[in-house]
N, C-alpha and C positions, 0 to 999 in steps of 0.2 A: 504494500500500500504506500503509496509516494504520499509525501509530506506535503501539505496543501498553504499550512498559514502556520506562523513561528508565532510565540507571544511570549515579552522579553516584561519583568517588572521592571518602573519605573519608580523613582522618588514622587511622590505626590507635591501637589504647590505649596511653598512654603514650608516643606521637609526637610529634615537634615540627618535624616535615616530610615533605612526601610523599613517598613512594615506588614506585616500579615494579616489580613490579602494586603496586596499594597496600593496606594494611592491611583496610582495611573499605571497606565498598561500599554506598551510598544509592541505593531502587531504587523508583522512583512509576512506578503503573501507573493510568491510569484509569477505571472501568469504568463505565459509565453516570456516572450524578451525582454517584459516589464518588470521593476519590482516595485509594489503598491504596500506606500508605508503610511501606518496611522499608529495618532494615539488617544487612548483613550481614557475619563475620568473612572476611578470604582468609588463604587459606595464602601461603607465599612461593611460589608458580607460578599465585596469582591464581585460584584455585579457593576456593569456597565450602565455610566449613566450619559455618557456623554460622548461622543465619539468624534474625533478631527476630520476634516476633509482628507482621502488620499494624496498623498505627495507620489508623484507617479515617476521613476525613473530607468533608464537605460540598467537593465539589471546586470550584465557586465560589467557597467559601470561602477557598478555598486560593488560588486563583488573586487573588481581592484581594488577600490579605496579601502574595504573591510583586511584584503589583505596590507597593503600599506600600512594600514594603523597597526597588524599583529606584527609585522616585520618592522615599526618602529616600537610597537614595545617589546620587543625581544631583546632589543639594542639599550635598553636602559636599567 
């Protein structure tokens, strides 16, 4: 079964530590050549109450810059 949608926790607004569920929710979905990034608010039982417009990018593209950032923190 191929992976459809990632969902990454997020610091909530005005957080200065995670929490369980946590605040807001980072969610990359890939679809063909694109990759379609949102985020979203939770409530405190972790349920979505709020949801961002998709930011829609060259998913290639994406994928260089994700390795970039691992190969410069490798280097620190």
């Amino acid at each position: 079964m191929p992976i459809r949608e990632i969902s990454i926790a997020a610091l909530g607004r005005d957080e200065d530590t995670y929490t369980e569920p946590p605040g807001r929710e980072l969610s990359l979905a890939v679809i063909g050549g694109q990759a379609h990034i949102s985020v979203a608010e939770l409530d405190g039982f972790g349920n979505r109450v709020e949801t961002s417009k998709d930011v829609v990018v060259d998913a290639r593209s994406l994928l260089l810059a994700l390795q970039a950032a691992v190969q410069d923190g490798d280097t620190s």
